[in-house]
Each structure stands twice: as C-alpha cells, then as structure tokens.
LOGU-934519 format. One record per residue (C-alpha): residue number from 1; residue in three letters; x, y, z. Coordinates in Angstrom, 2 decimals, m for minus. Last residue first. Layout:
residues N
(site NUM,'Ala',(X,Y,Z)) ...
end
This chain:
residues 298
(site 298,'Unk',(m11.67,m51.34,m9.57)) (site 297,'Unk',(m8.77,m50.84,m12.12)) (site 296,'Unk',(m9.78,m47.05,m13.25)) (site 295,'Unk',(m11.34,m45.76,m10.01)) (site 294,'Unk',(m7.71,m47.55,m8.20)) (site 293,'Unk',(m5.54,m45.76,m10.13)) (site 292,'Unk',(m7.45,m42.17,m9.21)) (site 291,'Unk',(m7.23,m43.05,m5.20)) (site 290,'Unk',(m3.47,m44.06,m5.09)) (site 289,'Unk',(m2.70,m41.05,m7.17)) (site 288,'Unk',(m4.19,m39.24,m4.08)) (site 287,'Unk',(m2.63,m41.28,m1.23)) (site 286,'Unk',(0.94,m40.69,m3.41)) (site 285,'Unk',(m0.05,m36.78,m3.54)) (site 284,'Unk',(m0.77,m36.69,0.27)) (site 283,'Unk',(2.73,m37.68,0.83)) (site 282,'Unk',(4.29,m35.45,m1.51)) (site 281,'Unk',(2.40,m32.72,0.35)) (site 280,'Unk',(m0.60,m31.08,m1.59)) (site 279,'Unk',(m0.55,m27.37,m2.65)) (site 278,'Unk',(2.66,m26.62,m4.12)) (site 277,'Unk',(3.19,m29.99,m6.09)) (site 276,'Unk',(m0.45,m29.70,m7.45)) (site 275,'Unk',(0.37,m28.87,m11.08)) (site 274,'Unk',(m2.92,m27.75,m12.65)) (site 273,'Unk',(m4.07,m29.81,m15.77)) (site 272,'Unk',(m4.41,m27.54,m18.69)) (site 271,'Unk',(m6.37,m28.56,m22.16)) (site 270,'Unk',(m5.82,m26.28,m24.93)) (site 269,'Unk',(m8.19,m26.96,m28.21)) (site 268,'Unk',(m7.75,m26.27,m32.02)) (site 267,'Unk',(m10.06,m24.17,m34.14)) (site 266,'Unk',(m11.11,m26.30,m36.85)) (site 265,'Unk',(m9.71,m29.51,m36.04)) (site 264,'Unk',(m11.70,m28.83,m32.51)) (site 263,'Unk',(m14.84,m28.25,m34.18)) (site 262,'Unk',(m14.81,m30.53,m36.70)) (site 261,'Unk',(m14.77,m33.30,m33.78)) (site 260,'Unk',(m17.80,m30.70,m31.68)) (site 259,'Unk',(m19.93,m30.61,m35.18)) (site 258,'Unk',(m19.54,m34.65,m36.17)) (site 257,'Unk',(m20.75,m35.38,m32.41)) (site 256,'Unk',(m18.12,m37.34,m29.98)) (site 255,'Unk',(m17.36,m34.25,m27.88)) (site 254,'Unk',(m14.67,m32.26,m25.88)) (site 253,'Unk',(m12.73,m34.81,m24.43)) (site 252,'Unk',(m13.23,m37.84,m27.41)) (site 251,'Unk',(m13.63,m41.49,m26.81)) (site 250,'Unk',(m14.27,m43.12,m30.04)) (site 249,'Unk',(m11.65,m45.49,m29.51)) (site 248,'Unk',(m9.47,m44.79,m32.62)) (site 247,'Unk',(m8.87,m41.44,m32.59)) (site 246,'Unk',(m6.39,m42.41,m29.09)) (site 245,'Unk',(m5.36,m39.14,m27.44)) (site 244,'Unk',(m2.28,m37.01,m27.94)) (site 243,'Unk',(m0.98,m36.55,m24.52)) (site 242,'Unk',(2.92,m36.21,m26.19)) (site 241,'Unk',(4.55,m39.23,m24.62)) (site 240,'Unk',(0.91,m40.98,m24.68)) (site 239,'Unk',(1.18,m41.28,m28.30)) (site 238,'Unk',(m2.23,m41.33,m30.05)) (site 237,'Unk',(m3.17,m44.65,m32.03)) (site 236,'Unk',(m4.74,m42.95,m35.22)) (site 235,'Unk',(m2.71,m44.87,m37.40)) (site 234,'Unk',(0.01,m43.25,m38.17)) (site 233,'Unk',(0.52,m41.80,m35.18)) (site 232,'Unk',(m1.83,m38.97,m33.47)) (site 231,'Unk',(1.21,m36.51,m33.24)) (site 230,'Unk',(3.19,m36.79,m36.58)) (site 229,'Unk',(m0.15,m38.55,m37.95)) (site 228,'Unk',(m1.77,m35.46,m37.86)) (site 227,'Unk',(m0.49,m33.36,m40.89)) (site 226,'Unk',(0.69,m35.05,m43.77)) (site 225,'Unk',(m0.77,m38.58,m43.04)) (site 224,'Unk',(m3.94,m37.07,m41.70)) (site 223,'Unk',(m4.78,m35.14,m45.15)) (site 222,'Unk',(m3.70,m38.44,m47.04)) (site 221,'Unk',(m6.56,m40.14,m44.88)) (site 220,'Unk',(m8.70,m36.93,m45.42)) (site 219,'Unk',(m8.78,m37.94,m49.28)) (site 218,'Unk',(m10.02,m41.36,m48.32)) (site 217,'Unk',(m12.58,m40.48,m45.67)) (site 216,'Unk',(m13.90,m37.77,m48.25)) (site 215,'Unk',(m14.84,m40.53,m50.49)) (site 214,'Unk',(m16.29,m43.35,m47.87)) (site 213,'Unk',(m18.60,m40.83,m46.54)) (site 212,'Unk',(m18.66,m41.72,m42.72)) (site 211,'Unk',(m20.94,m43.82,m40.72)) (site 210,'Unk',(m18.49,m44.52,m37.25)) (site 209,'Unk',(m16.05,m47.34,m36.94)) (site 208,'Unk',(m13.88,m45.08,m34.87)) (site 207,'Unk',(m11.20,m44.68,m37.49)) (site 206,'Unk',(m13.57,m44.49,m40.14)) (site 205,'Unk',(m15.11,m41.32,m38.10)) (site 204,'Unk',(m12.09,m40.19,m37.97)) (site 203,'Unk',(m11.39,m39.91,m41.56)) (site 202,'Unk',(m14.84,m37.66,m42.18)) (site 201,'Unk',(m13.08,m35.64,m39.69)) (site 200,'Unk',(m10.12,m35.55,m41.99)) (site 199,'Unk',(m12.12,m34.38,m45.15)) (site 198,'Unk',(m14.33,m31.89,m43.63)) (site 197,'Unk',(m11.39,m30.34,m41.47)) (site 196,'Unk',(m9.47,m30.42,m44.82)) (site 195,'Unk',(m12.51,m28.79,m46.87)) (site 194,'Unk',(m12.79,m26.22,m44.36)) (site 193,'Unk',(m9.25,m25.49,m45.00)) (site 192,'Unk',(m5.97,m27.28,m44.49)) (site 191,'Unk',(m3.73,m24.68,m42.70)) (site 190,'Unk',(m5.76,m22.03,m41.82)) (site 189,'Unk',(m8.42,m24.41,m40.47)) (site 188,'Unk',(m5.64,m26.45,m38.43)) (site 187,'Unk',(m5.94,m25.11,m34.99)) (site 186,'Unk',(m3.54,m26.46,m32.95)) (site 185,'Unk',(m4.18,m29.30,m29.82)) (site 184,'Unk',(m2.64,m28.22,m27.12)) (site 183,'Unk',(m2.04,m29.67,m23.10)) (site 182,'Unk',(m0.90,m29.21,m20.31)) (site 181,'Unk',(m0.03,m31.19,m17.90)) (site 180,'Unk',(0.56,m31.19,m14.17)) (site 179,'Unk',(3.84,m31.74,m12.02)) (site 178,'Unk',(2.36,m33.50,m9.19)) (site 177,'Unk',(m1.20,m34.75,m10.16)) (site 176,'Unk',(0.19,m35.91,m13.50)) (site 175,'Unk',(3.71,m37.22,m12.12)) (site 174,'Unk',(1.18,m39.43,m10.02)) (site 173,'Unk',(m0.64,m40.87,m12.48)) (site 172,'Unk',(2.51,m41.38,m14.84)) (site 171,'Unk',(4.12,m43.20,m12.05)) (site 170,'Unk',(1.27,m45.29,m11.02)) (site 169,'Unk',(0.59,m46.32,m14.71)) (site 168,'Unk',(m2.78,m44.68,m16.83)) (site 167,'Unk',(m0.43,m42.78,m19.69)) (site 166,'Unk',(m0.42,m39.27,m20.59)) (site 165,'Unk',(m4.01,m39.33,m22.59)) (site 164,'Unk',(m5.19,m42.10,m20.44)) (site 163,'Unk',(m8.53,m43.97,m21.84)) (site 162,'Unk',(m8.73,m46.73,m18.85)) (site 161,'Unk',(m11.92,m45.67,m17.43)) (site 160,'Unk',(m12.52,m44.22,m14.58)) (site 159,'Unk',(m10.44,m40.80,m14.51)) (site 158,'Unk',(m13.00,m39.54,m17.58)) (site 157,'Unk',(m11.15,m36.40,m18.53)) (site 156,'Unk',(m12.55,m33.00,m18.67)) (site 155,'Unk',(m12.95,m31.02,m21.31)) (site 154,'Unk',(m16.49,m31.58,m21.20)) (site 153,'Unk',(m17.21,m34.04,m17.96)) (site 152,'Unk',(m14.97,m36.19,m15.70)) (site 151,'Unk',(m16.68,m39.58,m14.51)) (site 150,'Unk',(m14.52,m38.95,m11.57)) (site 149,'Unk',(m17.35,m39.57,m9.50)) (site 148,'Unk',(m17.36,m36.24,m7.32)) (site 147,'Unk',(m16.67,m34.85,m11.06)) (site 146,'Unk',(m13.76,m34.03,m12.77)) (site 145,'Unk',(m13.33,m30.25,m12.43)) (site 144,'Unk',(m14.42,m29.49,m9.60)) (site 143,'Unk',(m14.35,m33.14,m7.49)) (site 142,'Unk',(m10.21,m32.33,m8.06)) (site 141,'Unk',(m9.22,m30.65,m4.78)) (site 140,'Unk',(m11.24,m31.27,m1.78)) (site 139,'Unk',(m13.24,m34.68,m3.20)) (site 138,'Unk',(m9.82,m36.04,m4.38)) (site 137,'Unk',(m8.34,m35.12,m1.12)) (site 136,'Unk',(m11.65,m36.69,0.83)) (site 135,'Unk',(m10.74,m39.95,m1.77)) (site 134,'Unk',(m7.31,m40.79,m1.05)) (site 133,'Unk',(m8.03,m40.45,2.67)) (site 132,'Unk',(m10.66,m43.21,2.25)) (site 131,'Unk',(m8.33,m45.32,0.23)) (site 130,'Unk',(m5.48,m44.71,2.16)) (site 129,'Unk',(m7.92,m46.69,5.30)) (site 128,'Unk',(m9.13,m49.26,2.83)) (site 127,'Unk',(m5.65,m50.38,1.07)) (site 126,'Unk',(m6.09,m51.63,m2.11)) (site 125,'Unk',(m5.01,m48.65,m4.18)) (site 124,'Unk',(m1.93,m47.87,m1.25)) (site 123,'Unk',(m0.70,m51.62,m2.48)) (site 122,'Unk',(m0.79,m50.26,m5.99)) (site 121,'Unk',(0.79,m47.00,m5.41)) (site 120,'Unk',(3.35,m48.57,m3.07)) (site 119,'Unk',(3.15,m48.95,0.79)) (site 118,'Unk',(6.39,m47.82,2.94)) (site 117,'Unk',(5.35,m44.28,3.40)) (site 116,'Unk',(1.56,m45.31,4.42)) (site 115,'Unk',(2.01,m44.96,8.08)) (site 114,'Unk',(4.22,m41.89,7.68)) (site 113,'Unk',(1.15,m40.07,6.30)) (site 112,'Unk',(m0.73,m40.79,9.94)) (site 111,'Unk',(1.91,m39.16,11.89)) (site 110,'Unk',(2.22,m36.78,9.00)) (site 109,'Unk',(m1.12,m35.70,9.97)) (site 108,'Unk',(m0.52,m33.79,13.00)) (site 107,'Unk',(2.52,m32.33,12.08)) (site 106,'Unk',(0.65,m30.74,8.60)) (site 105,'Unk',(m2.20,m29.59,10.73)) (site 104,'Unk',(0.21,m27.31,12.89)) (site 103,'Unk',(1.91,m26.21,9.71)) (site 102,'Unk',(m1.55,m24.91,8.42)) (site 101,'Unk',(m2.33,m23.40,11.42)) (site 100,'Unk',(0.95,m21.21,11.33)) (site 99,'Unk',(0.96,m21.06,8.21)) (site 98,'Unk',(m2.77,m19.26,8.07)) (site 97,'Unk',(m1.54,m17.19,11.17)) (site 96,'Unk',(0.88,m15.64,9.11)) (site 95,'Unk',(m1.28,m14.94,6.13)) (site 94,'Unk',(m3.72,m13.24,8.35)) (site 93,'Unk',(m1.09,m11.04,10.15)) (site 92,'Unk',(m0.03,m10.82,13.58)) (site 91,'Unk',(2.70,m8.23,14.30)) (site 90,'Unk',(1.85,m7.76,17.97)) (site 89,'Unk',(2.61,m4.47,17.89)) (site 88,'Unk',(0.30,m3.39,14.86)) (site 87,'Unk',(1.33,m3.48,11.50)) (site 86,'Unk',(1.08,m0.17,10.71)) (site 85,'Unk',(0.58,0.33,6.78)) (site 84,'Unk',(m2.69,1.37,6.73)) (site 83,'Unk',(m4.30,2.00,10.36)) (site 82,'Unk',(m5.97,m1.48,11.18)) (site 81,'Unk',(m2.99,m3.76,11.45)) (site 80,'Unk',(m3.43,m5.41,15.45)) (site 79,'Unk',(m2.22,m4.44,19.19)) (site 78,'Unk',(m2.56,m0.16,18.26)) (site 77,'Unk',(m5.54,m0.70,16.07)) (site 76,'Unk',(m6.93,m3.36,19.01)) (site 75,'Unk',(m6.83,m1.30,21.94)) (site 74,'Unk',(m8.42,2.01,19.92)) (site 73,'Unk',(m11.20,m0.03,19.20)) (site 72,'Unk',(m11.69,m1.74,22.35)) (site 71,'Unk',(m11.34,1.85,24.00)) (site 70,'Unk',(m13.92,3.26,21.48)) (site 69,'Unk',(m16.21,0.32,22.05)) (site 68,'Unk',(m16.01,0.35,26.18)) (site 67,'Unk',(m17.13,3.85,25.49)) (site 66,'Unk',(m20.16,3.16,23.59)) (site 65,'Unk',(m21.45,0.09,25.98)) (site 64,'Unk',(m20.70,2.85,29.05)) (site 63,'Unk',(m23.40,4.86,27.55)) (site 62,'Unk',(m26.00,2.52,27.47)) (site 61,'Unk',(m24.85,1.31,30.31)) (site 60,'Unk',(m25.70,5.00,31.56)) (site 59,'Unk',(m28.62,5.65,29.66)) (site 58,'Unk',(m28.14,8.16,26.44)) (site 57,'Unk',(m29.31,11.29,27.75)) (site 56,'Unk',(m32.68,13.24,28.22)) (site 55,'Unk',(m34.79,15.42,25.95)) (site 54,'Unk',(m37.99,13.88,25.80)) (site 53,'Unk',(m39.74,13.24,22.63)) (site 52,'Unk',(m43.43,13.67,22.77)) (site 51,'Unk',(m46.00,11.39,21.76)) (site 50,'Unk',(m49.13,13.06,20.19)) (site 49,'Unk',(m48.44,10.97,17.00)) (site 48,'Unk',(m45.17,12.92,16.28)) (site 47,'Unk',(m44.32,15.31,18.34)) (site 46,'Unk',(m40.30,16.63,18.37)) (site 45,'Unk',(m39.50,19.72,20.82)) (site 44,'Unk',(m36.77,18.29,22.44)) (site 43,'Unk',(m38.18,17.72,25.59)) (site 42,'Unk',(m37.72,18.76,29.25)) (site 41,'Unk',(m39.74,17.47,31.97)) (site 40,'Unk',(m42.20,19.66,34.28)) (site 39,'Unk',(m43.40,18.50,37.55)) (site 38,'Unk',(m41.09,20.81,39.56)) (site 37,'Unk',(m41.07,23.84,36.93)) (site 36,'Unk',(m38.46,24.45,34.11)) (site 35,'Unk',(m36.23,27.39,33.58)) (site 34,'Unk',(m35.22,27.93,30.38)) (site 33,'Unk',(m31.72,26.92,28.55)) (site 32,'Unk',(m31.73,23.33,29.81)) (site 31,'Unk',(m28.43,21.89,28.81)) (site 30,'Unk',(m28.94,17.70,28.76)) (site 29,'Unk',(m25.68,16.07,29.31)) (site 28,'Unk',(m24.47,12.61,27.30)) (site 27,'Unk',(m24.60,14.76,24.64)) (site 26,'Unk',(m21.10,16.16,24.41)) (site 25,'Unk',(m19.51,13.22,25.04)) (site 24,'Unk',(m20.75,10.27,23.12)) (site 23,'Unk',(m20.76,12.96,20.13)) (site 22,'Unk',(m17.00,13.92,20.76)) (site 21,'Unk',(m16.37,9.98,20.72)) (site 20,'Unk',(m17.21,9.22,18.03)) (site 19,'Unk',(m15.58,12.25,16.30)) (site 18,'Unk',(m12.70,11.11,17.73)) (site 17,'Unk',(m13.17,7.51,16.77)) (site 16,'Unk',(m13.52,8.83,12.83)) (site 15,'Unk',(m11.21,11.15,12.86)) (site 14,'Unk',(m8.65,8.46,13.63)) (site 13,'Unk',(m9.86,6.15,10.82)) (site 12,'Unk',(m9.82,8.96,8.53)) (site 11,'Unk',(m6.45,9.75,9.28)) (site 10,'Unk',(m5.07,5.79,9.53)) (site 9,'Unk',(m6.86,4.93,5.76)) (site 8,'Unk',(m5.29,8.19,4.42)) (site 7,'Unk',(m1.65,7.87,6.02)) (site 6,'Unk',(m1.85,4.84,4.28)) (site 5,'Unk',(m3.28,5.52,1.16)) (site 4,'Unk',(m0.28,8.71,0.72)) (site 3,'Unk',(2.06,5.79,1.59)) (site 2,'Unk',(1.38,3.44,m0.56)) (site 1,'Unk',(0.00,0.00,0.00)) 
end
C-alpha cells in the first residue's frame, strides 16, 4: 500500500473515533436553557403521534457500551494492522496465522502419512484406510473439475476408465497430479481449409467405426498422413509421450458429435491440468494417485 493511502486509511480512521467519541460526550448532558417547573420534563420539541420526545441522555450502560467500544477499538488498532501500513505491535497477520495453522495440521497428519510411506501405489489402491483419505483429497481438490465420481465431464477427462491421454501407470498418475499437464491441440483451419477439417473428420469417423462418406474419408486419410499422424501416429493410435489421445476409440474430451470433432480440427483446443506440487504434500499426492488408479482398475 502506498504511503499517501496509508496515512489516508489511519487519518480517517482516527477522525472517525474522535468524532465518536465527541458525540458520546457532548450529549451525554442535557443543557436546559429555560427554567423548568417541579413536575415539568424537558423535551426536544419533536411530536409525532401526540408522543413527545424527551430530551434526556443516552442511559448510563447505554453509555458505558459506547465507550467500552472506542477503548476496544483504539486497543486493538494499536495491538493489530488497522491504520494502513502499521502493522500493529503484535505483528499478527492473516497470512501468518494461516501457516501457522496450516503447519500445525501438517505435524498432526504426517503421523498418519508416515504410516503409508512404505506402501506402493498399488498396495496404497487396495488399502481401505489410504483409500478413504485418497478420496476426501480427491473430493477437496479435483471433485471441480472431474466430477465427485470422476466420470470427468467436457474437457474434462474420464479418470474411470482406462482412456489415459499421458499414460494410466502409477508413475505417470502421479507425475500428473504433481507436475501437471498441459495440453494443445492447434488449430488447423488455416492450414488445411474447411474442406481439410471436412475431409479428416470424415477420416475419424472411419477410425472409430463410425458412418462416414467413404470418399472424403479417403482424401482426409492423405490429409492425416501429412499433418496429424506426426502426433496422433500413423494410425490414429495417439502417443501418450505427447498426450495425444487415441482417434481410434471413439472417446473424445470435448465431444463425440460430427460438429464438436470438426470443431476442434477447426479451431484447435488447450487442455491444462494444474500442477499440485505446491498445494498437496508429496505424501498426500501418493494417497491421491493411489485413489485415481484404483477408479480405473476397480
């Protein structure tokens, strides 16, 4: 924060509780400027309804409520930040007490972590206690994008099955979830035309044993060969070394119909899978690897 803000934030914070405090002061008297008799009470003058306002002070706890607010106030901008760039005495700050909690939580749990150290993927997978851990981290960090299921959804992969753009092992599972991926398919209109994407989708669909016009299949099969097959293989097989899926299998990440396939020839598609290396322990990566290779071999 700069420093004009600063100084801005603490002045009108300080005016603020003064001028609090003026008002708590100044009327907590009543100044009668005529004289009144015995049985007479003195008002302010306001009627509304025939019921007439009385002009007497705040109530003593009343009262006493506002002041113990001004000094609670004034106790906790000078113990905690409050007035711009002061960072109070105690030096307690949001993010600190965050790590703080978070490190406390950490040495609780690696007690229960260090049970599992020894165990690999596979025997983790079987395991009903890392299997229950496995899946509250999955729920916590990747139920968003891939379902509570894992069933996965548009642009989203299917962690259930055993369709695995970067490979399905323990390793490649868990240097997934650790490192991330991402992922790009080009766009390839500029490059081959609309009668290219018409020609090479019609391709695919042979590939997947789909209808398909039997002419265009055969002039997109050259158009694959110069273009796709560098990626995709030669015959359609996808290499897991570069995430290019399977054309084959007639799974597909962002749609199976003839419009969505022509659609990503057309104008390409970028896929990212978060690295989670700086938000899940090592340890609590293995559980969660553990968890996605056992939905796909259960």
């Amino acid at each position: 924060m700069s420093t004009f803000w600063s100084l801005w934030i603490g002045i009108i914070t300080l005016v603020t509780i003064i001028g609090v405090s003026w008002v708590l002061v100044s009327n907590r008297r009543v100044s009668v400027k005529e004289k009144l008799k015995d049985d007479e009470v003195p008002t302010t003058g306001h009627v509304y309804d025939g019921i007439e306002e009385y002009d007497n002070p705040l109530p003593g706890w009343w009262f006493n409520m506002f002041v113990i607010s001004v000094v609670f106030a004034i106790v906790y901008l000078v113990l905690y930040p409050g007035m711009g760039n002061f960072p109070g005495v105690l030096g307690w700050t949001s993010h600190g007490q965050w790590q703080a909690q978070e490190k406390k939580a950490e040495d609780r749990f690696d007690v229960v972590y260090s049970t599992f150290a020894g165990l690999s993927i596979e025997e983790l997978a079987v395991n009903p206690e890392a299997f229950k851990i496995g899946r509250r981290l999955f729920g916590n960090n990747c139920a968003v994008c891939h379902g509570s299921d894992g069933r996965g959804s548009y642009g989203f992969p299917n962690l259930t099955d055993d369709d695995w753009l970067y490979g399905g092992s323990p390793e490649a599972i868990q240097h997934s979830i650790s490192h991330g991926r991402k992922g790009m398919m080009p766009a390839w209109s500029g490059v081959i035309g609309e009668d290219g994407v018409n020609q090479v989708s019609e391709y695919l669909f042979k590939l997947g044993a789909r209808d398909h016009d039997a002419s265009l299949a055969e002039d997109g099969a050259k158009v694959f060969a110069t273009f796709c097959a560098a990626c995709h293989g030669a015959d359609g097989s996808g290499n897991q070394a570069l995430g290019a899926p399977n054309l084959r299998d007639d799974i597909w990440l962002y749609g199976r119909s003839p419009l969505l396939i022509k659609t990503t020839i057309r104008s390409g598609r970028q896929g990212l899978m978060p690295s989670q290396n700086q938000q899940l322990q090592a340890s609590k990566i293995r559980l969660l690897s553990a968890y996605v290779y056992s939905q796909a071999h259960q």
